[in-house]
PyMOL Python script that loads the backbone (N, CA, C, O; Angstrom):
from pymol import cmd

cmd.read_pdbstr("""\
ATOM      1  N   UNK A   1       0.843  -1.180   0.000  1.00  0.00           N
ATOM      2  CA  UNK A   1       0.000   0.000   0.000  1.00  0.00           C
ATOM      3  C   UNK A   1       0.887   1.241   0.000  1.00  0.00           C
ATOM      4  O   UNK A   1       1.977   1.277   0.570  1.00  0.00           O
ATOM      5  N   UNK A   2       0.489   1.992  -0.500  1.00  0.00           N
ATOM      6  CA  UNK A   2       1.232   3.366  -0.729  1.00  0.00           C
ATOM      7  C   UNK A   2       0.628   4.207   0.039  1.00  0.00           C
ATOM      8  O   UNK A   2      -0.546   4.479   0.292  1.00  0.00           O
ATOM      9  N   UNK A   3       2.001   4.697   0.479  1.00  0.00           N
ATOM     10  CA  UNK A   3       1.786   6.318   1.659  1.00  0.00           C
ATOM     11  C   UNK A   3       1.488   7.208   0.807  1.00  0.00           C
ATOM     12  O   UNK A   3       1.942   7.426  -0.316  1.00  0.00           O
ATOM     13  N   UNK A   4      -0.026   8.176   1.950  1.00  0.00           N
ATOM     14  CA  UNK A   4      -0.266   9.474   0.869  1.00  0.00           C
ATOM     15  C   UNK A   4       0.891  10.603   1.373  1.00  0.00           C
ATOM     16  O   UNK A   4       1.440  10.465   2.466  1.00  0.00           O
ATOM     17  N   UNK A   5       1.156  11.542   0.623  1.00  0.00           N
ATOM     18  CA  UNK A   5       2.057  12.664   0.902  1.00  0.00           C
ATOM     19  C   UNK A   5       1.149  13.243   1.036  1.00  0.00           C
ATOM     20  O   UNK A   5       0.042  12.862   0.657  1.00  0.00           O
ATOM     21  N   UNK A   6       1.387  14.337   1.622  1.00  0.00           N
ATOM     22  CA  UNK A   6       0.664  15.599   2.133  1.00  0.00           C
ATOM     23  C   UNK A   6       1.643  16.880   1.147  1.00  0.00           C
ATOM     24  O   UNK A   6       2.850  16.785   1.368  1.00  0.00           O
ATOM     25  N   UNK A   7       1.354  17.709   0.401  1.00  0.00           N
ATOM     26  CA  UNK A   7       1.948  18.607  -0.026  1.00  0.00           C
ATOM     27  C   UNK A   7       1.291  19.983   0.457  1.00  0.00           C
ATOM     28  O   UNK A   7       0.061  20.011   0.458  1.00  0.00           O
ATOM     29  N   UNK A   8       1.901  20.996   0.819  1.00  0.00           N
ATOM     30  CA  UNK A   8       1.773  22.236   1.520  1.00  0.00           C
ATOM     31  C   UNK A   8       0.764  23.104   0.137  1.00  0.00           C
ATOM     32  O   UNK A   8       0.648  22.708  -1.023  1.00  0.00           O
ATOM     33  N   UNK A   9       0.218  24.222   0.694  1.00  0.00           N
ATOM     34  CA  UNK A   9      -0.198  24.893  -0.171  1.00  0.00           C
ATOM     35  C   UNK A   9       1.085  25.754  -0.272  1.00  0.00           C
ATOM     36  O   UNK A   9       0.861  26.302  -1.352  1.00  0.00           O
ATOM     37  N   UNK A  10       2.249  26.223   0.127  1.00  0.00           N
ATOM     38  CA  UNK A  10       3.543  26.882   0.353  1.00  0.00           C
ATOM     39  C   UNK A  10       3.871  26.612  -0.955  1.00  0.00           C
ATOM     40  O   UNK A  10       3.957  27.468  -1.837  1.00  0.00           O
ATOM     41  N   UNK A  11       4.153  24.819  -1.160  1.00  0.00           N
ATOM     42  CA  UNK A  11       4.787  24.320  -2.158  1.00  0.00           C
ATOM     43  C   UNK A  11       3.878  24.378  -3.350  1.00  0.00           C
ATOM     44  O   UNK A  11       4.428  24.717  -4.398  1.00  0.00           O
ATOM     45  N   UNK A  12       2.514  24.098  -3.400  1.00  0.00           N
ATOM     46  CA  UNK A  12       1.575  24.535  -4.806  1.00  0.00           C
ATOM     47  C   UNK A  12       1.906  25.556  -5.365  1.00  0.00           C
ATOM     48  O   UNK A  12       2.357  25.688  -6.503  1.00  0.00           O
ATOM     49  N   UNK A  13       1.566  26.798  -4.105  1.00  0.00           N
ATOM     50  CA  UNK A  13       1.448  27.835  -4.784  1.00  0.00           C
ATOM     51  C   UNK A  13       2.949  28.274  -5.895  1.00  0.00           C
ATOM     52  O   UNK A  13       2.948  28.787  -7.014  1.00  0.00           O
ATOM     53  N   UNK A  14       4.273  27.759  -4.903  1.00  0.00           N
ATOM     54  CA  UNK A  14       5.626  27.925  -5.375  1.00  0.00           C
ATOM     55  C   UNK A  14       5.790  27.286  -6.657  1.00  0.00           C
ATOM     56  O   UNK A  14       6.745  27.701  -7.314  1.00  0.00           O
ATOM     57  N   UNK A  15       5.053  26.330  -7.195  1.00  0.00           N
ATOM     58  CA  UNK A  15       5.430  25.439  -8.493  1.00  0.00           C
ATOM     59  C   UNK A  15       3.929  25.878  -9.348  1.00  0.00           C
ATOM     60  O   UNK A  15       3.893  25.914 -10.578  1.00  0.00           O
ATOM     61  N   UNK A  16       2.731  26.196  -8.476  1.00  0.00           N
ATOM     62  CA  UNK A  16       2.200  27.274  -9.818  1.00  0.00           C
ATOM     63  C   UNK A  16       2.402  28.679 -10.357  1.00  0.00           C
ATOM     64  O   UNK A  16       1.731  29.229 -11.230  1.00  0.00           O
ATOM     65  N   UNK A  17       3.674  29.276  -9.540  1.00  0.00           N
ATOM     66  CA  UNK A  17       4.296  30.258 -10.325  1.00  0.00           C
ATOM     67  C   UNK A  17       5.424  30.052 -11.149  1.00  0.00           C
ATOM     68  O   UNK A  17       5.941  30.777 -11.999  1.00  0.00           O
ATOM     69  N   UNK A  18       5.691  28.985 -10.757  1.00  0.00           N
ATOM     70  CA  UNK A  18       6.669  28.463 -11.881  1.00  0.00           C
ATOM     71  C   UNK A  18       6.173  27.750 -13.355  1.00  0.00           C
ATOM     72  O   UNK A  18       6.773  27.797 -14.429  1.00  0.00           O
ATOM     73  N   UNK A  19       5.149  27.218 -13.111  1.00  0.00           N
ATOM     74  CA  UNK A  19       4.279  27.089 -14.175  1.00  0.00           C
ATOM     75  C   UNK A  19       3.400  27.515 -15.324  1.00  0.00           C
ATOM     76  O   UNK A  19       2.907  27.076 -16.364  1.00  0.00           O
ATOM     77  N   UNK A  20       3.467  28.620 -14.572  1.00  0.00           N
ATOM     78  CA  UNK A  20       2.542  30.217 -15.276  1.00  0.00           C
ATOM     79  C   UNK A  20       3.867  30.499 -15.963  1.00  0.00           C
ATOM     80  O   UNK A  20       3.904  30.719 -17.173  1.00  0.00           O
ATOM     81  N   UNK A  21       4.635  30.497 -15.426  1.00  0.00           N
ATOM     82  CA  UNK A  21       5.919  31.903 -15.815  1.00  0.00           C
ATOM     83  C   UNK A  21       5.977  30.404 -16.911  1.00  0.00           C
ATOM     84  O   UNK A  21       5.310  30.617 -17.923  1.00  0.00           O
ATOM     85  N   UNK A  22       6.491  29.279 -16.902  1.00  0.00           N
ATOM     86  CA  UNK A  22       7.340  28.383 -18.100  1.00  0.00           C
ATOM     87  C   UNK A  22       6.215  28.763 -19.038  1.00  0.00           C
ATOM     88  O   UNK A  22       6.508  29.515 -19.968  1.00  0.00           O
ATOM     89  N   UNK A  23       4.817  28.295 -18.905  1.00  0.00           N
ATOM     90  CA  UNK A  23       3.799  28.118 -20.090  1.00  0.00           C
ATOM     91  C   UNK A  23       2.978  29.497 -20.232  1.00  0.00           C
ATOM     92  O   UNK A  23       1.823  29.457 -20.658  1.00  0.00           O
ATOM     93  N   UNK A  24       3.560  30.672 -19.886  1.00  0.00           N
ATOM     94  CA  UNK A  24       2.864  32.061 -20.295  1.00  0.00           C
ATOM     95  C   UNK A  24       1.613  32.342 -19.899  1.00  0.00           C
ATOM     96  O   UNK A  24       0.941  33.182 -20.497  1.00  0.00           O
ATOM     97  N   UNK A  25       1.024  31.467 -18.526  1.00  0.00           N
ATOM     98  CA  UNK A  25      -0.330  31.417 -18.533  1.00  0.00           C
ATOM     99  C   UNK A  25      -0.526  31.937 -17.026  1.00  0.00           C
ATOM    100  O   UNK A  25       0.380  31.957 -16.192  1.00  0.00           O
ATOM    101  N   UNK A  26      -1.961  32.393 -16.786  1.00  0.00           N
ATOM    102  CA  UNK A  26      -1.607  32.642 -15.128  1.00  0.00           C
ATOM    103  C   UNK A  26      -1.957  31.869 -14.315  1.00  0.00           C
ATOM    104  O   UNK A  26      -2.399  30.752 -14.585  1.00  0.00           O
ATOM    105  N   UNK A  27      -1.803  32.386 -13.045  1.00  0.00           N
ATOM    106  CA  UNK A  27      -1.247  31.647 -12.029  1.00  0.00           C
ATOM    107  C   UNK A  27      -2.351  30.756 -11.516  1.00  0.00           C
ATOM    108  O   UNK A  27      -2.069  29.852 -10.729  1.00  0.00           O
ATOM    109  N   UNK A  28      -4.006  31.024 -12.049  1.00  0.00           N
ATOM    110  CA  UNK A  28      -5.346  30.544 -12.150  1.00  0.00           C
ATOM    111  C   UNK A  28      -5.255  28.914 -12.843  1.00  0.00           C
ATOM    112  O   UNK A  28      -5.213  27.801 -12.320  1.00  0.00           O
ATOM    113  N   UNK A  29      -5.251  29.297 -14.000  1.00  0.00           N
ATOM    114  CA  UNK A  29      -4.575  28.421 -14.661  1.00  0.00           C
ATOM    115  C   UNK A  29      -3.524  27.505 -14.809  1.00  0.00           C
ATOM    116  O   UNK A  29      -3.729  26.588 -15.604  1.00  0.00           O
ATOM    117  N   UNK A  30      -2.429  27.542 -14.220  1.00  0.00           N
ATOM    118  CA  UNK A  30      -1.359  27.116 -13.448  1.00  0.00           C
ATOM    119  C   UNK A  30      -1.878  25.916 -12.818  1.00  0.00           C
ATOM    120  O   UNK A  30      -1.730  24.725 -13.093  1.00  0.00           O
ATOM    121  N   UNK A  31      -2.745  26.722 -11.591  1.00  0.00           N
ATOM    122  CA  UNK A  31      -3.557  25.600 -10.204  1.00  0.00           C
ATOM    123  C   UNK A  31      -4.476  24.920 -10.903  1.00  0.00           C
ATOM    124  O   UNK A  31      -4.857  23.989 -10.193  1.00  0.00           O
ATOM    125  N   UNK A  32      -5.180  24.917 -12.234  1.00  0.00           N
ATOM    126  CA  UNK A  32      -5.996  24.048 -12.742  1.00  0.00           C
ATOM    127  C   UNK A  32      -5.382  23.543 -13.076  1.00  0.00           C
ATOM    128  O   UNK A  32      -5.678  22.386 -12.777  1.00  0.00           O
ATOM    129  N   UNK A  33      -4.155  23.579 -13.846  1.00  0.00           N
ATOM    130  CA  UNK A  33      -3.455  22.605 -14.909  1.00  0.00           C
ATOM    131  C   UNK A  33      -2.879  21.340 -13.493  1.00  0.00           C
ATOM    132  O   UNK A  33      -2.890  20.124 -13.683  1.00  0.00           O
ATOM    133  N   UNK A  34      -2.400  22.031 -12.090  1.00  0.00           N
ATOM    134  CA  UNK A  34      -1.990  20.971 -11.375  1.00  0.00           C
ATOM    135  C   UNK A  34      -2.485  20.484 -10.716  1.00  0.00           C
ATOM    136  O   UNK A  34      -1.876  19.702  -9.986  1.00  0.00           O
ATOM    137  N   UNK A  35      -4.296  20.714 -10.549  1.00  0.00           N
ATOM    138  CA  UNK A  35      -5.281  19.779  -9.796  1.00  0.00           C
ATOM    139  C   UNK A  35      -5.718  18.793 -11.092  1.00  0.00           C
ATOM    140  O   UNK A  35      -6.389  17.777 -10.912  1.00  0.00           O
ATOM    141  N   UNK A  36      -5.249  19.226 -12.429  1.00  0.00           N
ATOM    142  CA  UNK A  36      -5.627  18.111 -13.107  1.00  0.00           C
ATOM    143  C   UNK A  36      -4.979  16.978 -13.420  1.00  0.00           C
ATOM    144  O   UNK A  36      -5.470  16.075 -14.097  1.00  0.00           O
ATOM    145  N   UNK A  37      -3.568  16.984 -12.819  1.00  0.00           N
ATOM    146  CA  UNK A  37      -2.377  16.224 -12.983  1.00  0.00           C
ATOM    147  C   UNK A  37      -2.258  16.085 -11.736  1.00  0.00           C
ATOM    148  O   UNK A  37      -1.063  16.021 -11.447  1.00  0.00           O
ATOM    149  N   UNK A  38      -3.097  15.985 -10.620  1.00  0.00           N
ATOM    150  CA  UNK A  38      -2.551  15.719  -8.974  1.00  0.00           C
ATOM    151  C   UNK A  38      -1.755  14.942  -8.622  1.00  0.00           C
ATOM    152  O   UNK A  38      -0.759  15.136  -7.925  1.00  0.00           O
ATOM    153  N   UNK A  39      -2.377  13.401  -9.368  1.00  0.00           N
ATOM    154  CA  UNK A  39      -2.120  12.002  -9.147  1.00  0.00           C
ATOM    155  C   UNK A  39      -0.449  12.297  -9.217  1.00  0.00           C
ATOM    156  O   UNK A  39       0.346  11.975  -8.333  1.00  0.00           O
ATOM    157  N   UNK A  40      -0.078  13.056 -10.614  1.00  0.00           N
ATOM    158  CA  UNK A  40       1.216  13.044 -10.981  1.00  0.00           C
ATOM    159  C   UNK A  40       2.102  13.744 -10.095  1.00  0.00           C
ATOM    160  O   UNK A  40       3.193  13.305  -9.733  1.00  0.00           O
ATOM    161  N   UNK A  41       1.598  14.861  -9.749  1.00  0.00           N
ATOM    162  CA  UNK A  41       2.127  16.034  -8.907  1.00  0.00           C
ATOM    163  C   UNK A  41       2.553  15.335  -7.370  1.00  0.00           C
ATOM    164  O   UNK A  41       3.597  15.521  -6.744  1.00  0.00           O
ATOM    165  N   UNK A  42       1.358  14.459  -6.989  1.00  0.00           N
ATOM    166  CA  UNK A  42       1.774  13.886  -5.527  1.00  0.00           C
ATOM    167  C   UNK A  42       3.227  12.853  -5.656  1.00  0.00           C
ATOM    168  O   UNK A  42       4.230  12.810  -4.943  1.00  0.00           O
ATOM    169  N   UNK A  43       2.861  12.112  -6.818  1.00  0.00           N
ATOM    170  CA  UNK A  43       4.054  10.710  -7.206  1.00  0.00           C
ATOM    171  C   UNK A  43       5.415  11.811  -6.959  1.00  0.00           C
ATOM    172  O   UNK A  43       6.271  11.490  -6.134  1.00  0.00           O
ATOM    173  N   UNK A  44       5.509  12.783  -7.533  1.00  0.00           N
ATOM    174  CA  UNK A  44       6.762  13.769  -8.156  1.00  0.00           C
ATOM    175  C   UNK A  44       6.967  14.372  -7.047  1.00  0.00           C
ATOM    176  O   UNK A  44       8.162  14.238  -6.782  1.00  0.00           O
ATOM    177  N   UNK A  45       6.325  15.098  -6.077  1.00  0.00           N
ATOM    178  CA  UNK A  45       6.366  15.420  -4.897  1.00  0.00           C
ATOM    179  C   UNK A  45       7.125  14.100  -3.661  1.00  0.00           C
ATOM    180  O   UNK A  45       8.138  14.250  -2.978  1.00  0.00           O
ATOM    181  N   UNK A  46       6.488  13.246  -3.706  1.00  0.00           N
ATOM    182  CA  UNK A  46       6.724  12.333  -3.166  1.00  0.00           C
ATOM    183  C   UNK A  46       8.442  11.381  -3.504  1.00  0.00           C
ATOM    184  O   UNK A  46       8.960  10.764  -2.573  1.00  0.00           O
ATOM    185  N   UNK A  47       9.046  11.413  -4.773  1.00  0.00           N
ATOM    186  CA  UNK A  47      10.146  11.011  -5.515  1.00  0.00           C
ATOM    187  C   UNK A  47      10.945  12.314  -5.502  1.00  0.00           C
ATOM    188  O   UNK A  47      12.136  12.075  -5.304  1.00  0.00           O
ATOM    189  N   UNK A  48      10.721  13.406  -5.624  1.00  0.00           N
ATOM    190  CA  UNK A  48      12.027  14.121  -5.511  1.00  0.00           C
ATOM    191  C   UNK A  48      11.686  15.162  -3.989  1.00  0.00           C
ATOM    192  O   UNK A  48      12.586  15.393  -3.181  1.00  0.00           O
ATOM    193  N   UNK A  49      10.677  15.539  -3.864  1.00  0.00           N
ATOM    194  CA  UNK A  49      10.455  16.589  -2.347  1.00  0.00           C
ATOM    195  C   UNK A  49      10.816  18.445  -2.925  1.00  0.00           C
ATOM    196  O   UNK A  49       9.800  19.048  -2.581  1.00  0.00           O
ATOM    197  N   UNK A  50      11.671  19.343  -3.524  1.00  0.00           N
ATOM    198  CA  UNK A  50      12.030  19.612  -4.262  1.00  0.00           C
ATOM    199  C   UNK A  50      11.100  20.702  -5.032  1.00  0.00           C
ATOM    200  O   UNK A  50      11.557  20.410  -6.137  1.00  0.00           O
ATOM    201  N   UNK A  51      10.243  21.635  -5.304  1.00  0.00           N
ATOM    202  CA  UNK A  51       9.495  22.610  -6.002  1.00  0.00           C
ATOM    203  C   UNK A  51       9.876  22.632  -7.136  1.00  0.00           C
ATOM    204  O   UNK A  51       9.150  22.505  -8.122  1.00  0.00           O
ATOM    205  N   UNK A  52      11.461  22.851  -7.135  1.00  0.00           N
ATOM    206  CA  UNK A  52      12.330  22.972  -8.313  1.00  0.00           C
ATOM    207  C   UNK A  52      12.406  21.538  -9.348  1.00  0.00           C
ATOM    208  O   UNK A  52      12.029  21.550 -10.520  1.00  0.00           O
ATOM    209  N   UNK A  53      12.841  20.609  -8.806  1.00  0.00           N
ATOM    210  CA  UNK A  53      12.966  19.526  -9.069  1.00  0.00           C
ATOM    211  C   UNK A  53      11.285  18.876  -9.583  1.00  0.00           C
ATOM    212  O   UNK A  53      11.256  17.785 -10.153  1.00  0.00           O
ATOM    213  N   UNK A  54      10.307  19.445  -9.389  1.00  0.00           N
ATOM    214  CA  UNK A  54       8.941  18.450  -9.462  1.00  0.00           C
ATOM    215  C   UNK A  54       8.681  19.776 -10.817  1.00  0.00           C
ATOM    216  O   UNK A  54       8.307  19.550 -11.968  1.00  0.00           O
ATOM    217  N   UNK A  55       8.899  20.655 -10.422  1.00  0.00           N
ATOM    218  CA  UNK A  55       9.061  21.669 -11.504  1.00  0.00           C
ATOM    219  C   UNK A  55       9.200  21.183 -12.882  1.00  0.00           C
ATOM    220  O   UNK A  55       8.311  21.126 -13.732  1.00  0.00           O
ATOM    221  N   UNK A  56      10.726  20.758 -13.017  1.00  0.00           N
ATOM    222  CA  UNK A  56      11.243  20.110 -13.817  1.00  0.00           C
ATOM    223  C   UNK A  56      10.404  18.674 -14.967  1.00  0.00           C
ATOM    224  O   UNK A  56      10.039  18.523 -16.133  1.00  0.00           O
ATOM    225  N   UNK A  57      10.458  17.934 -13.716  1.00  0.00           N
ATOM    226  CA  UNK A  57       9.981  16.561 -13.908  1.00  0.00           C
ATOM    227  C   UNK A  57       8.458  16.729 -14.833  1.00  0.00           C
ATOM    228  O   UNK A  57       8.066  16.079 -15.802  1.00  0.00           O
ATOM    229  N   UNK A  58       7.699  18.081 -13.957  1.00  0.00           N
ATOM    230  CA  UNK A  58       6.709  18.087 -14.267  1.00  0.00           C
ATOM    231  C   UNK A  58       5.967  18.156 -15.942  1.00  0.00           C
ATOM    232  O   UNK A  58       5.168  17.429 -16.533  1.00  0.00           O
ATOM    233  N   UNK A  59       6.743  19.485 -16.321  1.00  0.00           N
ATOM    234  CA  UNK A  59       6.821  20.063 -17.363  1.00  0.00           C
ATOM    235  C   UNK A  59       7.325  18.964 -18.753  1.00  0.00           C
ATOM    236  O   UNK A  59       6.826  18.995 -19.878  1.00  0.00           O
ATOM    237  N   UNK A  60       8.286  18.161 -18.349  1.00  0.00           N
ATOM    238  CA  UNK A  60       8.590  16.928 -19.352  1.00  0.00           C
ATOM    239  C   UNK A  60       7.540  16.484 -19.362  1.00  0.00           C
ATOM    240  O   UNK A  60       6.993  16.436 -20.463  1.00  0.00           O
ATOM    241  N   UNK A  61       6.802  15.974 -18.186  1.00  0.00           N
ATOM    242  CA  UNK A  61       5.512  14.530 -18.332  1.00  0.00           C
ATOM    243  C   UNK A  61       4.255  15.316 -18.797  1.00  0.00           C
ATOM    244  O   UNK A  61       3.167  14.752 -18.918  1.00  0.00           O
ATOM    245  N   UNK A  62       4.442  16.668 -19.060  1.00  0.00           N
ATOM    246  CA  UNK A  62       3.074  17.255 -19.439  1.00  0.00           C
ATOM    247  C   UNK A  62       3.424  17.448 -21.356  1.00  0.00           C
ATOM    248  O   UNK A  62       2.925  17.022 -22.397  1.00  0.00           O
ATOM    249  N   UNK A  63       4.280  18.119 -21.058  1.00  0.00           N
ATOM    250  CA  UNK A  63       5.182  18.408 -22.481  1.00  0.00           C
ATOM    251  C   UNK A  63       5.294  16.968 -23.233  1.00  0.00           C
ATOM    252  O   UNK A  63       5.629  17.034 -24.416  1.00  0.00           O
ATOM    253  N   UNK A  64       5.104  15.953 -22.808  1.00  0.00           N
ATOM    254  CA  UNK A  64       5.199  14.221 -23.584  1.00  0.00           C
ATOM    255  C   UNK A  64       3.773  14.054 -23.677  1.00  0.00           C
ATOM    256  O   UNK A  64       3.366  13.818 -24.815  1.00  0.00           O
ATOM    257  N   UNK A  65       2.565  14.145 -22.393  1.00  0.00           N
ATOM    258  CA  UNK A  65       1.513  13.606 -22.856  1.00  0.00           C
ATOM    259  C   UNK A  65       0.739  14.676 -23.695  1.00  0.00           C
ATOM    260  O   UNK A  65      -0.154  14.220 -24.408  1.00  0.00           O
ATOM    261  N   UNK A  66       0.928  15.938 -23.720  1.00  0.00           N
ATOM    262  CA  UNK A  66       0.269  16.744 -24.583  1.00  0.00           C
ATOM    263  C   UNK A  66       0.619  17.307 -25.992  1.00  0.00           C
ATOM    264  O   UNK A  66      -0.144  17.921 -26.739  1.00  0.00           O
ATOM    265  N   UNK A  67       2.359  16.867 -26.283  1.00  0.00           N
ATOM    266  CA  UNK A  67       2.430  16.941 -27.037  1.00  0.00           C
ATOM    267  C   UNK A  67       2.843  18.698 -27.429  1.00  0.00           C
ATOM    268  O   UNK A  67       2.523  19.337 -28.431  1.00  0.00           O
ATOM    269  N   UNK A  68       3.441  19.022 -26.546  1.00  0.00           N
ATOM    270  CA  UNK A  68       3.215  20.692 -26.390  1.00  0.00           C
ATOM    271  C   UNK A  68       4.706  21.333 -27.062  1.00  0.00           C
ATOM    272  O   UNK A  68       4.775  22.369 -27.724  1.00  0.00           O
ATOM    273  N   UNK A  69       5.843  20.441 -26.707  1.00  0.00           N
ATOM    274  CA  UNK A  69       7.107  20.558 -26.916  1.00  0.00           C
ATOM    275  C   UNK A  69       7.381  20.242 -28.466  1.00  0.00           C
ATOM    276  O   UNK A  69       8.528  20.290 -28.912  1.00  0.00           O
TER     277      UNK A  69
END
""", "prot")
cmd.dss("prot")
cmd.show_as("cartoon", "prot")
cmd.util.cbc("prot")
cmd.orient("prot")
């Protein structure tokens, strides 16, 4: 069974301004794009800990399934 992580709103809010600023969009938008990818956001949260680092990770696994890159 898998442990849930708990992620801060500290750390949301910190990686949906990083998200707005990479994809030009705001910071509204940002928090939708990462309640719609949670599942992913918690795994990535949970494997690196990191804002910067889930940052990263993030933007590849969105940029592959959407096809954006």
């Amino acid at each position: 069974m898998q442990k849930k992580i708990f992620v801060s709103d500290r750390k949301i809010n910190k990686l949906s301004k990083k998200i707005a600023k990479t994809f030009g969009i705001e910071r509204g938008e940002a928090l939708t794009l990462i309640y719609e990818e949670w599942d992913l956001v918690e795994r990535l949260f949970q494997k690196y800990k990191k804002v910067k680092e889930v940052h990263t990770h993030l933007i590849d696994e969105i940029n592959y399934t959407y096809m954006i890159a």
